[in-house]
C-alpha positions, -999 to +999 in steps of 0.1 A: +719+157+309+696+185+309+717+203+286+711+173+261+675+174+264+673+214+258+693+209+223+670+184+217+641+203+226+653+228+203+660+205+172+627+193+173+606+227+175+629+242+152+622+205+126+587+206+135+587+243+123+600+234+091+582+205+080+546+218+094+525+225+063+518+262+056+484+277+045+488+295+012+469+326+013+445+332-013+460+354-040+452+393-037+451+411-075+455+447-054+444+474-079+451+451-112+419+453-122+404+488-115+405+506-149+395+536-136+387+559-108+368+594-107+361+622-081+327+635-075+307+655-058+270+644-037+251+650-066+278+626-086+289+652-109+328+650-120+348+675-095+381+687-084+374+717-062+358+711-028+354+727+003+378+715+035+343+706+052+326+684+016+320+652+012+339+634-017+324+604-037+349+582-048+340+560-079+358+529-093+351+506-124+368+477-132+375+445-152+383+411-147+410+401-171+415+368-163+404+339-143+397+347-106+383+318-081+360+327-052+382+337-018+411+356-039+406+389-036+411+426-047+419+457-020+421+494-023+438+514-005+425+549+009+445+579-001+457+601+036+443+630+026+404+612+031+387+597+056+359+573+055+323+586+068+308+549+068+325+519+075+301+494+067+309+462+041+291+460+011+280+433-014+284+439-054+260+424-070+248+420-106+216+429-116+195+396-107+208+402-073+232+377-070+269+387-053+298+385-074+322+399-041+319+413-006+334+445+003+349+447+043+365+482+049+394+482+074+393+519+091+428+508+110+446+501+077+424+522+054+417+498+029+387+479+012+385+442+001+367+430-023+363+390-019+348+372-046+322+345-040+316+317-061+295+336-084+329+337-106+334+304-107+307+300-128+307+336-151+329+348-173+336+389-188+332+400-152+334+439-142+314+465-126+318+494-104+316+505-065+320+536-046+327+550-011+325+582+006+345+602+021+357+640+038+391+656+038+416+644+068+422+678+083+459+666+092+471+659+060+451+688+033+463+723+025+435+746+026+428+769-003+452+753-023+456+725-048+465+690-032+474+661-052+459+628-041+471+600-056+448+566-061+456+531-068+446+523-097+458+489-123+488+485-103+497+520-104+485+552-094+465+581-109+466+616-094+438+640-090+450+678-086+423+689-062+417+725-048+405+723-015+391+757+002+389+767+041+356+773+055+351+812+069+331+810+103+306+834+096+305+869+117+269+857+131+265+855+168+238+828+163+212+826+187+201+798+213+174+774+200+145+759+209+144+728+193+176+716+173+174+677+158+205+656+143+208+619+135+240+600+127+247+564+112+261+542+139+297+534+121+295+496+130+264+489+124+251+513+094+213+498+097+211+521+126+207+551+132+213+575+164+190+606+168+195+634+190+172+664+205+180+695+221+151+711+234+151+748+249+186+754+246+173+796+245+168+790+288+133+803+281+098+791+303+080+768+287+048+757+306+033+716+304+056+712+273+053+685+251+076+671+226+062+653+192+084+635+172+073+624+133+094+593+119+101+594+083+094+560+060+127+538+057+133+530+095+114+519+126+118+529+164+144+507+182+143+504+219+131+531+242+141+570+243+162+585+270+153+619+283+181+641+301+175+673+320+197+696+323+204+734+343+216+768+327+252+754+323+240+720+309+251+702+338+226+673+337+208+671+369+182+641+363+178+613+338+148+595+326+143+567+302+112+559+288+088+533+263+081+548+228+057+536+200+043+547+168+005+557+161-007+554+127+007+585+116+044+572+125+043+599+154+055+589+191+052+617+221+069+626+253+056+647+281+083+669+290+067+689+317+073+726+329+106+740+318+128+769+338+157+781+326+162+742+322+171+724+287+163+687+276+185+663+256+164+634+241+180+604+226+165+573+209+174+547+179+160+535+145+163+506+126+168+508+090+141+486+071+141+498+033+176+510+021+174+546+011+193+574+006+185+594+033+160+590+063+143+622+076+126+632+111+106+659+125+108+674+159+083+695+175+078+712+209+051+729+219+037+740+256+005+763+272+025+793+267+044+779+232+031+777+195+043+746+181+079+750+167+095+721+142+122+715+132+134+686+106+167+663+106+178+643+079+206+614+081+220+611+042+233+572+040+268+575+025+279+543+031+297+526+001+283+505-030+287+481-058+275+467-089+288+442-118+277+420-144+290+384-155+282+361-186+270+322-176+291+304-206+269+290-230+260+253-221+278+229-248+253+203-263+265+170-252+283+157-285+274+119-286+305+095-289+323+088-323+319+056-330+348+042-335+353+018-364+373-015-356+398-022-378+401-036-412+408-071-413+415-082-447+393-117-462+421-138-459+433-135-421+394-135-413+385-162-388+359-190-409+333-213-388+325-232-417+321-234-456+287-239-473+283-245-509+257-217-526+250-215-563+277-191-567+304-214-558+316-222-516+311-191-497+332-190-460+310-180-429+332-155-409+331-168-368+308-150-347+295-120-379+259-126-376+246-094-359+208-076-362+200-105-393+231-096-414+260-122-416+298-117-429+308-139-457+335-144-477+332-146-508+363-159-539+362-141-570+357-164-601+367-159-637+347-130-656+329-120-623+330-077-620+321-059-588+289-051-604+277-080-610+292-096-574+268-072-560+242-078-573+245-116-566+244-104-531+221-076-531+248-050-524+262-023-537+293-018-551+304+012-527+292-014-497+320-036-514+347-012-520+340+000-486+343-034-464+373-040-485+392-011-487+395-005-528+403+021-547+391+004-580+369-012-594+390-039-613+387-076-598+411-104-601+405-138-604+409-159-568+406-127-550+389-128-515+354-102-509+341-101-475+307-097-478+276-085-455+249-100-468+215-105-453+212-143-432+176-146-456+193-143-488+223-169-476+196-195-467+183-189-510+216-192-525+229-223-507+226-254-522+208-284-493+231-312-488+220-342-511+197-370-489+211-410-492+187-434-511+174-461-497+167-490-518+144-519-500+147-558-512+127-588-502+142-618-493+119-650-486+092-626-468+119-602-446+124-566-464+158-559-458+167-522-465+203-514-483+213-480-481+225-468-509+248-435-516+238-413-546+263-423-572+291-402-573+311-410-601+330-439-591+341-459-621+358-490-603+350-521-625+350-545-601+322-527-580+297-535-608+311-569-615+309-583-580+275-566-575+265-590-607+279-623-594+261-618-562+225-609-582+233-644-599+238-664-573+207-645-556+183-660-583+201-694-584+193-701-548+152-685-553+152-710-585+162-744-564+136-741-540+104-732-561 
């Protein structure tokens, strides 16, 4: 039994596997659309020989050949002979600001995606450009020879051959400082930076010193600064952290006290708060026995960058509706309400035509009429008539239907009022009595007259007897 209920077990995760709907992952276009890619150097000049220790500028442009929808996506792959300084994201944007994609950079796989938004849903003839920095990967160069790097580029790859020099040492003993400064870029978080001071690395004495530290524009102080002491072999022997704050000239200081053949390692943060291209500082120490001595640090921002353009479509005026024209329905299968007789002859009333004071008639040609002249019985005109009626000539035939659309006034002029009865009154010993009489009509029976004349007779035969 439990046998049975393992195989079914099995069935149904391995049915319930099949039939579960899969999410389609949005389509990736890889390198389809970068037309081309360029090495340079920090000042963005075109280069191919660098030093094993330079920083490369690496900058794409591409097009948009076809229709993308926001979430697809394009990625890049880094060649194994760079490395990334900065892996911060990035947005491209077009020149009003708005963000066509987002760049993420991927330091485990090496690669940056580019995610468009829904900017391109809307824009067409989209393309642009972005850039990332970058230094030799030690691992995988020759020194002071030429390397090839290869970089994808519309699907394929294009090869840069790239002479890459060692770096000599120096012969220079170099002597022990007393105040050294260097900031970094925090790789996570590129809107902060890390600063670092060595102070009295030269073991000398250095009475009630002071250290003065002068913040560049671009970034603010964030959080408080540590202070580490350390002996003649840089063992760190006590630690301190304390507040710090600006005065008006962006300047913060730290009492630092008596120094003996002790050093100090200060460490503190800034926020970045106007994107620039580097963000300096200025260190200074100075004590009862020490002229001031400076000493400046800069952090360069090479993090990566876009920037691209798109056309809005131009907005279509709203055509208005074609009217579509019913269909022609020749005179004769028209539907008639009623016939009325006008002094051109009996005109038929279509059923239902009377619409903003016009009316549909229709109308039976009679011997010597010509579309002229039927039109201007109407007060038409003759391309009205060929037009309601589909002709292609102007010839007429006698007994040949017209449909008409004539004004309602006109067809209240033309038709001829129905004729009223007569009423004839006769008195009759003092009563009026009041014969109605129709209009005569043509009737030529004989014996109408005659009977009407034996009955007068009679009439004045009676009247005569009693006077």
């Amino acid at each position: 039994m439990k046998k049975r209920w393992l195989v079914f077990a099995i069935i149904f995760f391995i049915v319930s596997g099949f039939f579960s709907p899969k999410a389609e992952a949005a389509t990736d276009y890889g390198s389809k659309f970068f037309t081309n890619v360029a090495l340079q150097n920090q000042n963005g000049d075109i280069a191919t020989n660098f030093k094993e220790n330079s920083k490369v500028r690496v900058a794409y442009d591409f097009v948009i050949t076809q229709p993308v929808a926001s979430g697809e996506t394009m990625t890049l792959t880094i060649p194994e002979q760079l490395k990334l300084i900065n892996f911060g994201g990035f947005p491209v944007n077009d020149a009003s600001g708005n963000t066509i994609a987002n760049a993420t950079i991927d330091p485990a796989t090496g690669t940056i995606t580019l995610t468009f938004t829904d900017y391109v849903n809307t824009h067409t003839d989209l393309s642009g450009s972005l850039f990332y920095n970058a230094t030799f990967n030690s691992k995988n160069i020759q020194t002071d020879q030429v390397n090839a790097i290869s970089f994808p580029v519309n699907d394929t790859t294009q090869t840069f051959n790239t002479y890459i020099s060692k770096v000599s040492s120096g012969g220079g003993t170099g002597s022990p400082t007393v105040v050294f400064k260097q900031g970094r870029m925090d790789e996570k978080d590129t809107s902060i930076l890390h600063w670092t001071v060595t102070l009295n690395n030269a073991l000398t004495q250095i009475d009630n010193a002071i250290y003065t530290d002068t913040l560049g524009l671009g970034h603010n102080l964030l959080g408080n600064a540590t202070i580490k002491y350390r002996d003649a072999t840089k063992k760190v022997i006590s630690t301190s952290v304390q507040p710090i704050a600006l005065d008006s000239n962006r300047n913060f200081e730290l009492i630092i006290g008596t120094l003996n053949d002790q050093s100090v390692v200060i460490t503190y943060d800034t926020k970045i708060t106007t994107k620039q291209k580097s963000y300096t500082n200025k260190a200074t120490l100075s004590g009862d026995n020490l002229e001031a001595v400076s000493r400046n640090a800069t952090v360069n921002d090479y993090g990566s960058g876009g920037q691209g353009s798109g056309t809005t479509p131009p907005t279509t005026p709203s055509t208005p509706p074609v009217k579509e024209e019913p269909p022609f329905v020749p005179a004769d299968k028209q539907p008639i309400e009623k016939i009325v007789e006008t002094n051109f002859g009996p005109l038929e009333i279509v059923k239902d035509s009377e619409q903003d004071g016009k009316i549909k008639v229709i109308y039976e040609v009679k011997k010597g009429d010509t579309l002229p002249g039927v039109a201007k019985k109407f007060d038409v005109t003759v391309a009205n008539i060929k037009d309601w009626n589909n002709l292609t000539s102007d010839n007429l035939q006698t007994g040949q239907k017209l449909q008409l659309t004539i004004e309602k006034t006109l067809l209240s002029k033309i038709t001829v009022p129905a004729e009223q009865k007569v009423t004839s009154t006769t008195r009759i010993d003092g009563v009026v009595e009041s014969t109605s009489v129709l209009p005569q009509t043509g009737d030529t029976n004989p014996l109408i007259p005659f009977v009407t004349g034996l009955s007068l007779i009679a009439l004045g035969f009676t009247f005569a007897r009693k006077s």
